[in-house]
N, C-alpha and C positions, 0 to 999 in steps of 0.2 A: 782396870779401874773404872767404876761407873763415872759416864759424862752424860748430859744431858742440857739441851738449848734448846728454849722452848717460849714462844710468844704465850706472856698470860694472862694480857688483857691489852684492849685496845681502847678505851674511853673512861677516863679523859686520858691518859698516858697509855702510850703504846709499851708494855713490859717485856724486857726479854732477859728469865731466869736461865742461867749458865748455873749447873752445878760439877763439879770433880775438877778434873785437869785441865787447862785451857793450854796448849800445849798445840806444837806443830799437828800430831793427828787429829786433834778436834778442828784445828781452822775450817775446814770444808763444809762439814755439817753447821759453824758457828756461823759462817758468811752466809749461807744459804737461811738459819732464821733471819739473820739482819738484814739481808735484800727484801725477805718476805715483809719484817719490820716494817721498812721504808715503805712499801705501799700504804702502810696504813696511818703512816706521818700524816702528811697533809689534814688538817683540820682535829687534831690532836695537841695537847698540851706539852709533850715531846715526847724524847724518849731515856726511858728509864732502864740500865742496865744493872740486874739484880746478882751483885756478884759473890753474895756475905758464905756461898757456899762451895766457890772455886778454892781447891787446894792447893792448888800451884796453878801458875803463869809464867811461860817465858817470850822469849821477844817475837817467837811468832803470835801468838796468843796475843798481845800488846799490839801488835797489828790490827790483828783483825777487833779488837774495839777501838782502835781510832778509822777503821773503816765505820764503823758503825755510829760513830762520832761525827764524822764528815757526812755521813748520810742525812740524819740529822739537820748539821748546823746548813743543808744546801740548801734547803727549806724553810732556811730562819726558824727552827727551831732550836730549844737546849735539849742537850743530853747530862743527866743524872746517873752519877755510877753508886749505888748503896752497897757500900762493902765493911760497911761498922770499922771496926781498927784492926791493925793486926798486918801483917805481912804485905798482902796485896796494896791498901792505902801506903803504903812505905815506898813500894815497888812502882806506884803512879806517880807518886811527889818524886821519886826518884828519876824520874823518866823524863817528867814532865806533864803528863798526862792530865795532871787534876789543873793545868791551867787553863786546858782547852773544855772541861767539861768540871761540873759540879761534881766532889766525892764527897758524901754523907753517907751520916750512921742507919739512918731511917728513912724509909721510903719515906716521898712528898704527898702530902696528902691527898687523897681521891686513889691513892693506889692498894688494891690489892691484893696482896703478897702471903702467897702459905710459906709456912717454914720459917728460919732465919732464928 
């Protein structure tokens, strides 16, 4: 299955598009853009995680975006997850997840974003 984590823009939001399976094998590759993310927090609007093309998540995966999350909010910044509707929004409300960080349909604006 194609996966791919990828920063794709840093001003004014730091963007990091996750597309395919977010799944135990992606965590490695996913924590590694979001540390790289985190440097580029600071003096950025926050951070934006662009998920409208992940096909599945499960609780590893849900991990490592609430690392990505706490990255973020350490800097007093917010974290935005754009996942439009559909499974994955069900799977954060389920969780909990959309209480720690904004889930929206549409990127905020100053972002962006191919594809979606």
């Amino acid at each position: 299955m194609l996966f791919d984590a990828r920063i794709t823009q840093t001003d004014p939001w730091v963007v990091v598009r996750i597309i395919g399976e977010l799944d135990l094998a992606a965590v490695p590759s996913t924590r590694s853009v979001l540390q790289g993310a985190a440097s580029s927090l600071p003096g950025s609007d926050g951070l934006v995680l662009d998920l409208r093309q992940v096909d599945f998540c499960d609780s590893a995966g849900l991990g490592v975006l609430l690392g990505g999350v706490r990255r973020a909010r350490n800097v007093g910044l917010p974290c935005v997850a754009v996942c439009g509707d559909g499974r994955l929004r069900d799977l954060l409300a389920l969780t909990g997840l959309d209480l720690v960080m904004d889930v929206v349909d549409a990127p905020p604006e100053g972002v962006e974003v191919a594809g979606g």
